[in-house]
C-alpha positions as CSV (number, residue, x, y, z in Angstrom):
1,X,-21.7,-27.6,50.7
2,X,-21.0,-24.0,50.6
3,X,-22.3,-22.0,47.1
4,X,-18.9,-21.2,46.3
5,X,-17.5,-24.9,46.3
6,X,-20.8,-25.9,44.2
7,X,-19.7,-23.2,41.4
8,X,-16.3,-24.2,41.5
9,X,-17.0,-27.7,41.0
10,X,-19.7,-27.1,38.4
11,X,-17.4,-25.0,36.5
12,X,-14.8,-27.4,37.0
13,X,-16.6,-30.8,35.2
14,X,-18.4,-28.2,32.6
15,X,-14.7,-27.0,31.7
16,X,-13.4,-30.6,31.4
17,X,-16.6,-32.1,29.7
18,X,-16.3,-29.3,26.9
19,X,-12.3,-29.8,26.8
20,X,-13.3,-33.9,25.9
21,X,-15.8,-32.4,22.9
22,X,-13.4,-30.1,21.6
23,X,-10.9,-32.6,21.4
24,X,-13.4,-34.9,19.5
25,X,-15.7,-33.3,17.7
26,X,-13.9,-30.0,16.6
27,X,-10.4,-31.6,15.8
28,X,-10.5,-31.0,12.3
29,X,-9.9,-27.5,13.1
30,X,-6.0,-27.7,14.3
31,X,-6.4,-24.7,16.5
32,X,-9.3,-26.2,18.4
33,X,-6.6,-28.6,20.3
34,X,-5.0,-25.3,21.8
35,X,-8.3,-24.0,23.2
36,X,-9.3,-27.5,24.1
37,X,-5.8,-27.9,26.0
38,X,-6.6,-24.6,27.3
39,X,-10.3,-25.8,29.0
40,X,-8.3,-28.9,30.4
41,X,-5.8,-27.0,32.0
42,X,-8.0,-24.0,33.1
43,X,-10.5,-26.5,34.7
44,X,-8.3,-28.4,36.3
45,X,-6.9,-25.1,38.2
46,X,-10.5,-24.2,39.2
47,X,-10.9,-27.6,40.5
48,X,-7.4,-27.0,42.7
49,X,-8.9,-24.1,43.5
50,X,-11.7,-26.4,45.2
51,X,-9.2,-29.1,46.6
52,X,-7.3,-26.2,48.3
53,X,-10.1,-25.1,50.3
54,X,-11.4,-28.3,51.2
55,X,-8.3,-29.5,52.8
56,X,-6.8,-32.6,50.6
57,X,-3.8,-31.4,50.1
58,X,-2.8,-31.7,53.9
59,X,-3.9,-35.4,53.8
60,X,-2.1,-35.8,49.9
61,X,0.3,-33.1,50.0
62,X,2.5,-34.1,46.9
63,X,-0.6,-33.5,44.6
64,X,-0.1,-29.6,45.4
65,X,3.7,-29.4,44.0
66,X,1.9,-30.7,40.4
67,X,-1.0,-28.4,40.3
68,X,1.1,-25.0,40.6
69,X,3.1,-25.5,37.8
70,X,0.0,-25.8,35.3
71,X,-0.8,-21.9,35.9
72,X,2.0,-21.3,33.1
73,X,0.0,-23.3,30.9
74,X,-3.0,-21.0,30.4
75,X,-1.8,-17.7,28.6
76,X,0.7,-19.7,26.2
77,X,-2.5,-22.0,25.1
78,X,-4.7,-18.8,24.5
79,X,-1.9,-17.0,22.6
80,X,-1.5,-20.0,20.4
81,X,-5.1,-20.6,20.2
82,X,-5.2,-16.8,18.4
83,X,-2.3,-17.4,16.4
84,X,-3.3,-20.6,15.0
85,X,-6.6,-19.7,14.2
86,X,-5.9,-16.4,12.7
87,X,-3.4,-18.2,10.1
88,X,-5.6,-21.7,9.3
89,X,-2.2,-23.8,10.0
90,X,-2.5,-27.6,9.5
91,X,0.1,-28.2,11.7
92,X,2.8,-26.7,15.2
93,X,6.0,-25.2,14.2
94,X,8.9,-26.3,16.1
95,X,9.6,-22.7,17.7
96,X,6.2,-22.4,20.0
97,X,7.5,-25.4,22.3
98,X,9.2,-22.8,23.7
99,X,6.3,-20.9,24.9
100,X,6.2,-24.0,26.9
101,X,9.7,-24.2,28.4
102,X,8.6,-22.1,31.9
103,X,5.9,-25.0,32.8
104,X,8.6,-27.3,32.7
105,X,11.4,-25.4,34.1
106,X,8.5,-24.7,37.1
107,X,7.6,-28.9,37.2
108,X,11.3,-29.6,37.6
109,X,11.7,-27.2,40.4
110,X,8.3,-28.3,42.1
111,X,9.2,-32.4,41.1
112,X,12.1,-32.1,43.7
113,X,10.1,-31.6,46.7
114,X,8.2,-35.2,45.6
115,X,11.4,-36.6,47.4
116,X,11.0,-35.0,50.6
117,X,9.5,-36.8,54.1
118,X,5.8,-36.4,54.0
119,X,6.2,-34.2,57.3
120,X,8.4,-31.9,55.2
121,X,5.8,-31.6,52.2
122,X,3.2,-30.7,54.8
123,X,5.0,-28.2,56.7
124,X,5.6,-26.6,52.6
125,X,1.9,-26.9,52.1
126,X,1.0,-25.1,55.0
127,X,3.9,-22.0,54.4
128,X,2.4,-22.0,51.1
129,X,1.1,-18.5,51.7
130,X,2.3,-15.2,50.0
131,X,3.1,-13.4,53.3
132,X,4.6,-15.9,55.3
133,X,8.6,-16.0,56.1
134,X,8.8,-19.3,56.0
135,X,7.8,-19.8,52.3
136,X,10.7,-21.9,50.2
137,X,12.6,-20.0,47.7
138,X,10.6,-21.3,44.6
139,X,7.5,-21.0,46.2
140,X,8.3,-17.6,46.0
141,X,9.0,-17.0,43.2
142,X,5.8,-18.7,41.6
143,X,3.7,-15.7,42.5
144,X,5.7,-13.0,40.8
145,X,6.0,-15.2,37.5
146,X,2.1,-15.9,37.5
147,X,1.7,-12.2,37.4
148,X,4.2,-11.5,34.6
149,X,4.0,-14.2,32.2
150,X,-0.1,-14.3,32.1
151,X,0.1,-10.3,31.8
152,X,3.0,-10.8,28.9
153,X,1.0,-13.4,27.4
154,X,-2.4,-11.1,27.3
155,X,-0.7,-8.5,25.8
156,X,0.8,-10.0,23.3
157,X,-2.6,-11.7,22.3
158,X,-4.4,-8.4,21.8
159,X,-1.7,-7.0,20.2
160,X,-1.4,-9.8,17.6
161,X,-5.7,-9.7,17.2
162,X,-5.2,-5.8,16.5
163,X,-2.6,-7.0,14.2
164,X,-5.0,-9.4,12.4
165,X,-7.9,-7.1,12.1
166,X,-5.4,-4.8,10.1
167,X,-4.5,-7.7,7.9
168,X,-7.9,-8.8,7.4
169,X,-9.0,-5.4,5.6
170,X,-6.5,-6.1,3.0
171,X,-8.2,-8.7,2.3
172,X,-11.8,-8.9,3.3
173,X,-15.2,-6.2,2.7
174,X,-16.8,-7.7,5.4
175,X,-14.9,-8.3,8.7
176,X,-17.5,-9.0,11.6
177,X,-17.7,-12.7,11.6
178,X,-14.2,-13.2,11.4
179,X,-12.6,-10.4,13.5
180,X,-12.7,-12.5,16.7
181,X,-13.9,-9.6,19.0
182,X,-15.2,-12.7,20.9
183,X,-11.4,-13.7,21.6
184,X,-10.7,-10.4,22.2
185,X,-13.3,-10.4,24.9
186,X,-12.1,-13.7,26.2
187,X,-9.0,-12.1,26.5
188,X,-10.0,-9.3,28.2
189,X,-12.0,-11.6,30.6
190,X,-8.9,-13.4,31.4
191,X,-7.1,-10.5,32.3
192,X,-9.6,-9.2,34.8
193,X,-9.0,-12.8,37.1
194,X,-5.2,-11.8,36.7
195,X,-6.1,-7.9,37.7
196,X,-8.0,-9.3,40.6
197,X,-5.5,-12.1,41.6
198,X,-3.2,-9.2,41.4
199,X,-5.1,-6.9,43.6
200,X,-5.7,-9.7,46.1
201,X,-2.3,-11.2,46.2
202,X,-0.7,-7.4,46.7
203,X,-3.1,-6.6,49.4
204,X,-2.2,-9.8,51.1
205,X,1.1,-8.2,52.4
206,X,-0.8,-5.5,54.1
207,X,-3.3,-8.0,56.0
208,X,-6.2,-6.8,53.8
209,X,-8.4,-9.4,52.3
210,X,-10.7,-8.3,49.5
211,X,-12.6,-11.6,49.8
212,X,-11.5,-15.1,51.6
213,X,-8.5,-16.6,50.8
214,X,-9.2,-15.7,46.9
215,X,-12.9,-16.2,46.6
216,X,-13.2,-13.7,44.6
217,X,-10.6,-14.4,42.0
218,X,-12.1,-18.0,42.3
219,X,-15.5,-17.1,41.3
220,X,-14.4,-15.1,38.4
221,X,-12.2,-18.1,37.2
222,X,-15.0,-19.9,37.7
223,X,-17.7,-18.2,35.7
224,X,-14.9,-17.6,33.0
225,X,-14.8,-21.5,32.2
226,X,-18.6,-20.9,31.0
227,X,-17.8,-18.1,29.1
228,X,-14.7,-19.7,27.1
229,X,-16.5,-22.8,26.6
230,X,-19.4,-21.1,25.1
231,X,-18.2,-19.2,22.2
232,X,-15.1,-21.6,21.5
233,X,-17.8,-23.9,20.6
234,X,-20.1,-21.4,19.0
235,X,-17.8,-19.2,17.0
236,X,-14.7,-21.1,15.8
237,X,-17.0,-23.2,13.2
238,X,-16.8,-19.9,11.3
239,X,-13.1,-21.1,10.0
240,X,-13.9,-24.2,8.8
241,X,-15.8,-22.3,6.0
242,X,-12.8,-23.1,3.0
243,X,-13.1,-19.7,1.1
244,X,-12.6,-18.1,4.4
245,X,-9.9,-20.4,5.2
246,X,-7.8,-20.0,2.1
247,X,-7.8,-16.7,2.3
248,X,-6.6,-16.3,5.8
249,X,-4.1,-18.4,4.7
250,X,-2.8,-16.4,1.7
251,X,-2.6,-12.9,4.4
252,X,0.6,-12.1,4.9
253,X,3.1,-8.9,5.3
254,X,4.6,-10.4,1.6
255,X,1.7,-11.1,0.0
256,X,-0.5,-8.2,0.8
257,X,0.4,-4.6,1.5
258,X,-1.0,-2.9,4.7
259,X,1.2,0.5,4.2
260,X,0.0,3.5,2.2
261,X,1.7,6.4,0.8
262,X,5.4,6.7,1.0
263,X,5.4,3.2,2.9
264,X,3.5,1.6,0.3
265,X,5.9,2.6,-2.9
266,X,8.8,2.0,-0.8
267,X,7.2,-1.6,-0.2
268,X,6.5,-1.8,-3.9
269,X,9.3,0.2,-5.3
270,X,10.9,-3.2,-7.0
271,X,7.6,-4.3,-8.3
272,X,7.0,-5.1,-11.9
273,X,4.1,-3.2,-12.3
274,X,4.5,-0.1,-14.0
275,X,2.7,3.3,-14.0
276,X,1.1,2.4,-16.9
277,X,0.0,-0.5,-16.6
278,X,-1.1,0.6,-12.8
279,X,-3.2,3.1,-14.5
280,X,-4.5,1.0,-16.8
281,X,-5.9,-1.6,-13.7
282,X,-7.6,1.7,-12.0
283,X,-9.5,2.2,-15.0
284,X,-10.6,-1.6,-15.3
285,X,-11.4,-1.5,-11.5
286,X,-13.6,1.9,-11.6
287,X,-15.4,0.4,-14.6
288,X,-15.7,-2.5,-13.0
289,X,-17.2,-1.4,-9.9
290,X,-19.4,1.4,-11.6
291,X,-21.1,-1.3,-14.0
292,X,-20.8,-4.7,-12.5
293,X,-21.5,-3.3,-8.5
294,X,-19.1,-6.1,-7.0
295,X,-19.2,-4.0,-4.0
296,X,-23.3,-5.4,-3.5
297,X,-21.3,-8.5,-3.0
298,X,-21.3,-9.0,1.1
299,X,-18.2,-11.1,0.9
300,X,-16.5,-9.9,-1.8
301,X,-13.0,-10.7,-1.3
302,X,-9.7,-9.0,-2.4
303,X,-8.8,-12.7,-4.5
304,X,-12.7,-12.4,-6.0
305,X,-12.0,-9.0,-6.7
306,X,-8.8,-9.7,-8.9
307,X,-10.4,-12.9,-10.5
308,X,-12.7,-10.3,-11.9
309,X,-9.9,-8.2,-13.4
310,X,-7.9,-11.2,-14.4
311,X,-4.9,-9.8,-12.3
312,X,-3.2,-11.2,-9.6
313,X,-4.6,-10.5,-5.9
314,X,-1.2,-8.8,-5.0
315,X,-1.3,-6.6,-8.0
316,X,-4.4,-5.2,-7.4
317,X,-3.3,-4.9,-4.0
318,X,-0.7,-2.7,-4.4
319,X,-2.6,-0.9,-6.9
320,X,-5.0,0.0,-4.0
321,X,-1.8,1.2,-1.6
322,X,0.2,2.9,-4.5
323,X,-2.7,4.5,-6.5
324,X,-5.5,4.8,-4.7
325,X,-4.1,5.0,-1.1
326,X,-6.3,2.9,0.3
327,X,-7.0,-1.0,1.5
328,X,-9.6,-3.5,0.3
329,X,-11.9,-2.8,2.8
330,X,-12.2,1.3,2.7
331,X,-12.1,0.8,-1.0
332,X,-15.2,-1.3,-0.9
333,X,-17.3,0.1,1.7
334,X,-16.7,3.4,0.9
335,X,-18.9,2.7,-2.8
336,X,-21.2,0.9,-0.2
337,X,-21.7,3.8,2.1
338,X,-21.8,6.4,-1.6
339,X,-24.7,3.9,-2.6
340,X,-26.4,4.2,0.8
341,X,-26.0,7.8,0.9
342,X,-27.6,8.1,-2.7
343,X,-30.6,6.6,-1.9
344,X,-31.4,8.4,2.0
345,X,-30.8,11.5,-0.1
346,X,-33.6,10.8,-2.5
347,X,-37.2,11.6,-1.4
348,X,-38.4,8.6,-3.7
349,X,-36.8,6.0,-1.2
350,X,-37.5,8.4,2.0
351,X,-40.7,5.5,3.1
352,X,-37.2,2.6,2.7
353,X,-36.2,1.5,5.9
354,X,-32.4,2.4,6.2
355,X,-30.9,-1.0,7.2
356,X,-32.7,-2.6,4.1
357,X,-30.9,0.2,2.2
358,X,-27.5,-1.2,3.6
359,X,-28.2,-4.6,3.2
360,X,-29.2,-4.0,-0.7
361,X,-26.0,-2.0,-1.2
362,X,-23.7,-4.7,0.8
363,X,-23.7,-4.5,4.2
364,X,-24.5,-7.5,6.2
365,X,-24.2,-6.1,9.6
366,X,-26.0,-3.5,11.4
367,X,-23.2,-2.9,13.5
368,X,-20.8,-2.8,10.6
369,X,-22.7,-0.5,8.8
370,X,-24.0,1.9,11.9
371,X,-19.7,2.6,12.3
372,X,-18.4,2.6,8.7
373,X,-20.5,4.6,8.2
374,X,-20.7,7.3,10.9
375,X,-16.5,7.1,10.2
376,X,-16.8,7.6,6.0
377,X,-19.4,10.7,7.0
378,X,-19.1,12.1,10.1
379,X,-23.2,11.6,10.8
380,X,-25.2,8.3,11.7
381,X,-27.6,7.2,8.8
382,X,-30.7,8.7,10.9
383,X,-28.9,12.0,11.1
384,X,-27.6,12.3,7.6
385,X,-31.1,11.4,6.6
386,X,-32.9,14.0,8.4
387,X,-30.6,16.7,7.5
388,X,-30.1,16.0,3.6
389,X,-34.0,15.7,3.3
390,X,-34.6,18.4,5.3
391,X,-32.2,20.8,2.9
392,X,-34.4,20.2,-0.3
């Protein structure tokens, strides 16, 4: 059996095996059923991807005209995937069913070719081939739409996960667990198979073939299975912790602002809060931070925060946009990276290592705390180090 068969199958039962345990193990999580669908479904297309080169569908050719149709599946599962787990919903609205409504418009088109004469459906199978003349009308058509609607699809994932990381600073001091730059990388995996199968399928007019018949588009599809599998499993479990839950729950546009200056007090503008009382709430929260360092606090949230200051989470939210002009998460890490700078300014800590400095102050991420603060300052730790000590 050649290597390239052997990966494909591999990938295929290792896709459908981890598509079982999601559904079984991980289905208290309600989003898990979208990325298990999407392991079913994205497997079983690898495995087509086998059963096309090996020939079966000449011997069964009414298996082929069900397979296609399940390509529409893959990007609306991933989307909802996102969505779902970015909002800790129990439970489908009504509304995404549509994101289903092309894989059944593409069955019904594909189910009417189930009535032909077996000669007819092989004759189909064989002018199933992006160049050929011969192709029937819907055949042709299924290219084109693979291209758009996963490319639509992608898009609209990583614009919504941009969207989400914007929302989760409202609300959160520490964002690295829970950002999902793992989904965003899965999405961005995704979209290189459909770049290639692009490429490939474009090239096909001109006679040029990359690799044969798709193999490279099939290998990447392939490896992806392993990919998807693997932090599905390993980084979802992160949602299922409640006080991270809750408040992904609670973000929203309504709830918590995410303008600032002349957006944010037009947002607010019919708020009962008034200037005094805003006022007032700055003083409590600079007292508050200065005595009680909340900000050590590695997952200080915006609801912890307000529980503090007996105040409502949207109050001191819109105290943060109106008066302050900033969100949760600058407003917290920027006392963190003050503390951190304090301390590689003194000589008496100069022997500290500089991680252990961010840790104590609040950080819980070397990555985190390597960019916030390199934005807040303009220098990495190291380099701000080196030069303040050097200046006394």
């Amino acid at each position: 059996m050649p290597l390239k068969d052997l990966i494909l199958i591999l990938a295929a039962a290792q896709g459908l095996l981890l598509a079982l345990y999601l559904f079984h193990k991980h289905s208290d999580l309600f989003a898990n059923r979208f990325i298990a669908c999407l392991m079913l479904f994205y497997s079983l297309i690898v495995l087509d991807l086998y059963i096309w080169e090996s020939g079966f569908y000449f011997s069964h050719p009414q298996l082929r005209f069900l397979t296609i149709p399940l390509v529409f599946l893959i990007a609306p599962f991933l989307f909802l995937y996102t969505k779902y787990l970015t909002n800790s919903r129990p439970s489908m609205e009504r509304k995404d069913l549509l994101h289903f409504l092309p894989f059944l418009i593409y069955l019904l088109l594909m189910s009417r070719h189930l009535f032909e004469s077996d000669n007819q459906l092989l004759d189909r199978v064989r002018h199933f081939d992006p160049n050929d003349q011969e192709m029937p009308w819907d055949f042709a058509l299924v290219y084109p739409a693979v291209l758009l609607q996963p490319a639509l699809y992608l898009a609209s994932t990583l614009a919504y996960l941009r969207r989400y990381t914007q929302k989760l600073k409202t609300a959160f001091s520490s964002i690295e667990s829970i950002k999902l730059k793992w989904l965003r990388n899965l999405t961005a995996i995704l979209s290189v198979v459909v770049i290639f199968y692009c490429i490939e399928y474009g090239l096909s007019f001109f006679d040029i073939q990359l690799s044969n018949r798709f193999d490279l588009t099939s290998l990447l599809a392939a490896v992806s299975v392993y990919v998807m599998g693997y932090w599905a499993l390993l980084k979802s479990d992160t949602f299922k912790n409640p006080v991270i839950a809750d408040s992904i729950r609670q973000l929203s546009d309504e709830q918590i602002g995410l303008q600032r200056g002349r957006q944010a007090s037009r947002k607010y503008a019919k708020s009962g809060l008034s200037p005094d009382t805003a006022t007032a709430y700055v003083e409590a929260l600079s007292r508050l931070m200065d005595n009680d360092k909340c900000y050590r606090d590695s997952e200080l949230t915006l609801a912890q925060l307000a529980n503090k200051l007996n105040i409502s989470a949207h109050n001191l939210s819109e105290v943060l946009n109106t008066q302050l002009q900033q969100n949760f998460f600058d407003f917290i890490n920027r006392y963190r990276v003050d503390e951190v700078k304090g301390k590689l300014a003194d000589s008496a800590h100069a022997h500290v290592k500089i991680l252990a400095v961010a840790f104590d102050a609040g950080f819980n991420s070397k990555t985190a705390f390597n960019t916030i603060f390199k934005n807040m300052t303009g220098n990495t730790p190291s380099e701000y180090r080196n030069r303040v000590l050097s200046q006394q």
